[in-house]
C-alpha positions in Angstrom: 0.0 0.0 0.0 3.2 2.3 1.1 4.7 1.7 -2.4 1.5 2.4 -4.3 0.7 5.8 -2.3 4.9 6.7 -3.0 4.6 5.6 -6.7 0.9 7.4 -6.9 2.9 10.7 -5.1 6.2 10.8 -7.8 3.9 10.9 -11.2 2.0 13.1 -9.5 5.0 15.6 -8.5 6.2 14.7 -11.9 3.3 15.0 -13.7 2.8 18.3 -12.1 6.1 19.8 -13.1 5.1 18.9 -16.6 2.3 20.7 -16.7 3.9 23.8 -14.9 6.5 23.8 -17.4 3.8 23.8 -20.2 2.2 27.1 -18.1 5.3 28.9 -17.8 6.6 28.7 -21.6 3.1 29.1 -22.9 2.2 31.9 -20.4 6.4 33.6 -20.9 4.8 34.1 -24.5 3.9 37.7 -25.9 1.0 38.3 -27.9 3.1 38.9 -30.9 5.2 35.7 -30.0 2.1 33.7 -29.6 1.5 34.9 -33.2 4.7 34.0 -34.1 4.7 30.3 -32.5 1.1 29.5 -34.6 2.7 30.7 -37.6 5.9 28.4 -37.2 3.6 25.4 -36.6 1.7 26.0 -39.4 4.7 26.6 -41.8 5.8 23.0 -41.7 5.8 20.6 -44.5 3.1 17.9 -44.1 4.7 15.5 -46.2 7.4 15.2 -44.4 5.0 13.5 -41.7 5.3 10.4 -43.4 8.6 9.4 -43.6 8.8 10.6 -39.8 5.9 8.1 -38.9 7.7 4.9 -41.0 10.6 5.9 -39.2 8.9 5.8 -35.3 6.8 2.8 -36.6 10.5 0.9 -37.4 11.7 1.9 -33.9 9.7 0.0 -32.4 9.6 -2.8 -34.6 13.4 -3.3 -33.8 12.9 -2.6 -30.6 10.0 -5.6 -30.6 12.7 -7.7 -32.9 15.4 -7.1 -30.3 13.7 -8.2 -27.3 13.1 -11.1 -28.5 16.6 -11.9 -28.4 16.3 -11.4 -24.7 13.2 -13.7 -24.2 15.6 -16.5 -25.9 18.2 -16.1 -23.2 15.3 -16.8 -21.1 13.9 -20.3 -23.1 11.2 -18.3 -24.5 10.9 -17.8 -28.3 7.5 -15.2 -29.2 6.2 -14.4 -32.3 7.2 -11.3 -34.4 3.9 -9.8 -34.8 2.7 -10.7 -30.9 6.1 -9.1 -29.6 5.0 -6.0 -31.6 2.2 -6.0 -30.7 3.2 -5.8 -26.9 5.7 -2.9 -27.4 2.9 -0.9 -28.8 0.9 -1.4 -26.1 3.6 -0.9 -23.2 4.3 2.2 -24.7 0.6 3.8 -24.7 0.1 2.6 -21.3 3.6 4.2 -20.3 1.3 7.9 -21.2 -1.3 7.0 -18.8 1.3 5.8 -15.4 5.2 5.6 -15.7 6.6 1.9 -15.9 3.4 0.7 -16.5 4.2 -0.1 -19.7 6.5 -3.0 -18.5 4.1 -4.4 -16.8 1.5 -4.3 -19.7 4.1 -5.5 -22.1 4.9 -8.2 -20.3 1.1 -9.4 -19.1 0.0 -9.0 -23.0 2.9 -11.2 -24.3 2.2 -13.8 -21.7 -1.6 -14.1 -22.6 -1.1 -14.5 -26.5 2.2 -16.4 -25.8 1.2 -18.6 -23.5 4.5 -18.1 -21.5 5.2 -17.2 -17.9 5.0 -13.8 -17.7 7.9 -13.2 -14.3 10.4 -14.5 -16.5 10.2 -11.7 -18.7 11.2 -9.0 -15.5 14.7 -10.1 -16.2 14.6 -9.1 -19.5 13.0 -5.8 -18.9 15.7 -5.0 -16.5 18.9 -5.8 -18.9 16.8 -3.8 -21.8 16.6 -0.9 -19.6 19.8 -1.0 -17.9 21.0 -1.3 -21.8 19.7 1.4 -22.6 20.4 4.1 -20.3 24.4 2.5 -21.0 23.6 3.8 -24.7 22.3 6.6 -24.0 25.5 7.8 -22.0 28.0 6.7 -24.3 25.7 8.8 -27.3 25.6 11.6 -24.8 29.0 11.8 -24.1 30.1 11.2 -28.0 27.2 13.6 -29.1 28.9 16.4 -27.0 32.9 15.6 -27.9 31.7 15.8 -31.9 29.4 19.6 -31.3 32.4 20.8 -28.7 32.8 23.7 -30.3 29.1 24.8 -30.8 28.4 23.8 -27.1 31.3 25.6 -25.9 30.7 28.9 -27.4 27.5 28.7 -25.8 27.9 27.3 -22.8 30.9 30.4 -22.7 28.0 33.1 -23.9 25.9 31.6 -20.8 28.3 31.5 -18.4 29.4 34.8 -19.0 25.9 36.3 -18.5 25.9 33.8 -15.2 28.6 35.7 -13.8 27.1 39.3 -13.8 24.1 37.6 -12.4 26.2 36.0 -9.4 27.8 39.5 -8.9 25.0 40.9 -8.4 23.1 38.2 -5.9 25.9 37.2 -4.3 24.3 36.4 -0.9 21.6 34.0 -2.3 24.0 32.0 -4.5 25.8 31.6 -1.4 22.8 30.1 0.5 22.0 28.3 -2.6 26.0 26.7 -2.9 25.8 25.8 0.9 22.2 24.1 1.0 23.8 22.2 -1.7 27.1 21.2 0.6 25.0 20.6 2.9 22.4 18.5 0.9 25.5 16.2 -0.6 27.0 15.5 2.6 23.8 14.2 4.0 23.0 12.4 0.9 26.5 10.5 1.4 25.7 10.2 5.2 22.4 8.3 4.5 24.1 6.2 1.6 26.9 4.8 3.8 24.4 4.1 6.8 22.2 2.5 4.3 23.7 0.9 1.6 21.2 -1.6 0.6 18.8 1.3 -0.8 16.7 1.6 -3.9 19.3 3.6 -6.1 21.8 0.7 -4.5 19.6 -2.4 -5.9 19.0 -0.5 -9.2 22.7 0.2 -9.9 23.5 -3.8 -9.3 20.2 -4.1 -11.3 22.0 -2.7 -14.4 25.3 -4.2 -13.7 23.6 -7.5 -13.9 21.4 -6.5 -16.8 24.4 -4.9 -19.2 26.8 -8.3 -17.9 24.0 -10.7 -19.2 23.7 -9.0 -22.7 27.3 -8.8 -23.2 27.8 -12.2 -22.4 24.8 -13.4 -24.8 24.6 -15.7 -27.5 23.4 -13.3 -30.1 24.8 -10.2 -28.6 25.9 -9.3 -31.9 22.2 -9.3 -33.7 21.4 -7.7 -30.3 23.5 -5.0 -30.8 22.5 -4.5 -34.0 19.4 -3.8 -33.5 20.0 -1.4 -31.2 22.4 0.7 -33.9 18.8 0.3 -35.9 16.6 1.6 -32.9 19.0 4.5 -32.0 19.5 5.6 -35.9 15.5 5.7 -36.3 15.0 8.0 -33.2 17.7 10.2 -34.9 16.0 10.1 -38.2 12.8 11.0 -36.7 14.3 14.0 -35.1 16.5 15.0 -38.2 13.6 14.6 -41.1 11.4 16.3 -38.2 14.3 19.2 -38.3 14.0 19.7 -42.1 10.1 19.9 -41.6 10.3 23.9 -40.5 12.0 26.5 -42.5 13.6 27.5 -39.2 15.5 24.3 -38.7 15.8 23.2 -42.5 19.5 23.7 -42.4 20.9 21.7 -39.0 22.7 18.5 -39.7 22.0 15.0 -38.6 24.8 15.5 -35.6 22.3 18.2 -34.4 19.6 15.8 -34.6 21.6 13.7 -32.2 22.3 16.3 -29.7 18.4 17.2 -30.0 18.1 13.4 -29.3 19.8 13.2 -26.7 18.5 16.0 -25.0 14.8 15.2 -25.4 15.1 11.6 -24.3 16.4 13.5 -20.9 12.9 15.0 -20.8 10.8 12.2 -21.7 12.2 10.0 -18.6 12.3 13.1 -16.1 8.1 13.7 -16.5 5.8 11.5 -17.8 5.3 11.5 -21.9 8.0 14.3 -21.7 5.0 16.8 -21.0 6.5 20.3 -21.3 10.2 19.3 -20.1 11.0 17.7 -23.6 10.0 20.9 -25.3 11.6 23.3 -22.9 15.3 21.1 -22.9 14.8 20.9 -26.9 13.9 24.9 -27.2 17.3 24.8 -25.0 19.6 22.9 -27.3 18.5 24.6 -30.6 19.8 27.8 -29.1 23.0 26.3 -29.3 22.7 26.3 -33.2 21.3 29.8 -32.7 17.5 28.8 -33.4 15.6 32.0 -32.2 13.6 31.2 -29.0 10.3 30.8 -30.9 10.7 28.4 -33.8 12.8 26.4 -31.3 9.6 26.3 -29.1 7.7 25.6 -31.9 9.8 22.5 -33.0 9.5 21.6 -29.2 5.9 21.2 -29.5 6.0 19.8 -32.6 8.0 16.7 -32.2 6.4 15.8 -28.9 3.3 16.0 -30.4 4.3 13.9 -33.3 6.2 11.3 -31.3 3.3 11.1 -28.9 1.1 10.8 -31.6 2.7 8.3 -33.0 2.6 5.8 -29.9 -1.4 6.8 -29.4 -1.9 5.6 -33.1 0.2 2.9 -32.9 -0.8 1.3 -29.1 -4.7 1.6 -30.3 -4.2 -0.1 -33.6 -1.9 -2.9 -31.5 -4.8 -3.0 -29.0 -8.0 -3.6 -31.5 -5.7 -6.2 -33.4 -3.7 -8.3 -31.5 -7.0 -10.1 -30.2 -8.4 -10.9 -34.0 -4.9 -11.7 -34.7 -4.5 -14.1 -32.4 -8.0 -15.6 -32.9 -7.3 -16.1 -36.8 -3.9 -17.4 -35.8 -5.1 -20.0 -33.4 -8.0 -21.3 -36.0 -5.2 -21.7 -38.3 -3.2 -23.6 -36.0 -6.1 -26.1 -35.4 -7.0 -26.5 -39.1 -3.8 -27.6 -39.7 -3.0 -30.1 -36.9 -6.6 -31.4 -37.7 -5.8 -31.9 -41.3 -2.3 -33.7 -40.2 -4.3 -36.3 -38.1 
């Protein structure tokens, strides 16, 4: 009950910061900007929504392909169209509650499959432990390969920083020692409890990233997860060359945009209004006026999240009739071979 009131209280802090975020930028916004924003939504190329909708579709295809890689490890061997299928629908239920969508995912694969569905936690686990690994390593490469476009902003920022420092000196004192303060407690609490939630989830992962390394396919694995992480930064870079504003940034942009946005889809849920404001962010760095960067913001959430809703509700009405025709195929057949 403690655990479902605590998990009930973070999506709703969460969800709650999401929507704040979503005030503030829309409510930051001058008539004339408003004006502006509408226009640049309007102005983008509606074709382009196409290959941007393949593109997500394949994501999570591979990403349905991949996993079942990981169900193998585990003596389990689903069907293509049925591991989809689950994907799909552990993605639209993540909209609704956070991690949900494991749980879905897991629950619909077992019904269809036939197959127990606690085996699959493990799996879960490694795929998400996996992933957060790629996701640092793209970071980190991401940020060595736009250096110099991060660090003349970051220098432009810092700069304008430092006259604000000077001039509230006291409360960025307070600010540095509730910080100190914060830390050393943090490390206090950590060493008298060691065996914490952050402590089971980092041997979680360690466990997780060990078992797909040492894998049979770990090559085919790994491939597609190059496929999965190349589709997200197609999405983003055909997305980019929608609006006139963006028409011009390179696929390494993308990346950086990528990178940057899946930081706001995990922090709140959906990426409600944090994706848009850490993307209006980044595009500043390739001098994207505040506005159209906004505007793309909106845009690609929308479309991403657009993308799952379509997606989870076709996977919903057909993996049942699927499964039906399927199963009444299965029987003609071993009643013909009798």
């Amino acid at each position: 009950m403690k655990k479902a009131l605590l998990t009930i209280l973070q999506y709703g802090i969460f969800l709650g910061l999401g929507i704040y975020l979503v005030y503030h930028m829309l409510h930051e916004l001058s008539p004339a900007q408003t004006s502006e924003m509408v226009t640049a939504i309007k102005s983008i190329h509606g074709l382009y929504l196409i290959p941007i909708f393949i593109v997500g579709f394949l994501s999570h295809f591979f990403r349905g392909l991949r996993w079942r890689y990981l169900l193998e490890t585990a003596g389990m061997k689903p069907g293509v169209a049925n591991t989809t299928f689950a994907v799909l629908i552990g993605y639209i239920a993540n909209l609704a509650l956070p991690r949900a969508g494991e749980v879905a995912k897991c629950t619909v694969l077992a019904k269809y499959e036939k197959m127990p569905a606690h085996k699959m936690i493990g799996t879960i686990v490694a795929e998400r432990a996996f992933d957060i690994l790629c996701l640092i390593i793209i970071a980190i490469g991401t940020f060595l390969l736009q250096f110099q476009w991060i660090n003349d902003y970051v220098g432009t920022k810092m700069h304008d920083l430092g006259n604000k420092i000077h001039r509230h000196e006291g409360v960025v004192l307070s600010v540095i020692l509730a910080l100190i303060l914060f830390i050393v407690a943090s490390i206090i609490i950590y060493r008298k409890n060691r065996d914490t939630k952050f402590g089971r989830f980092m041997k979680e992962m360690n466990h997780g990233i060990l078992s797909i390394l040492h894998m049979k396919k770990r090559w085919q694995f790994m491939g597609y997860t190059v496929l999965i992480w190349l589709m997200y930064t197609l999405q983003v870079y055909i997305g980019l060359k929608s609006l006139p504003d963006t028409h011009h940034l390179s696929i390494l942009a993308a990346l950086v945009v990528l990178v940057y946005g899946s930081v706001g889809m995990i922090i709140t849920p959906g990426g409600i209004g944090l994706y848009t404001l850490l993307v209006a962010q980044i595009l500043a760095v390739y001098n994207i006026a505040d506005v159209p960067a906004q505007a793309f913001g909106w845009i690609a959430w929308a479309v991403q999240t657009g993308i799952i809703i379509v997606l989870g509700v076709i996977s919903l009405l057909s993996i049942h009739p699927y499964n039906n025709r399927k199963n009444a195929k299965i029987t003609v057949d071993t009643a013909q071979n009798i």
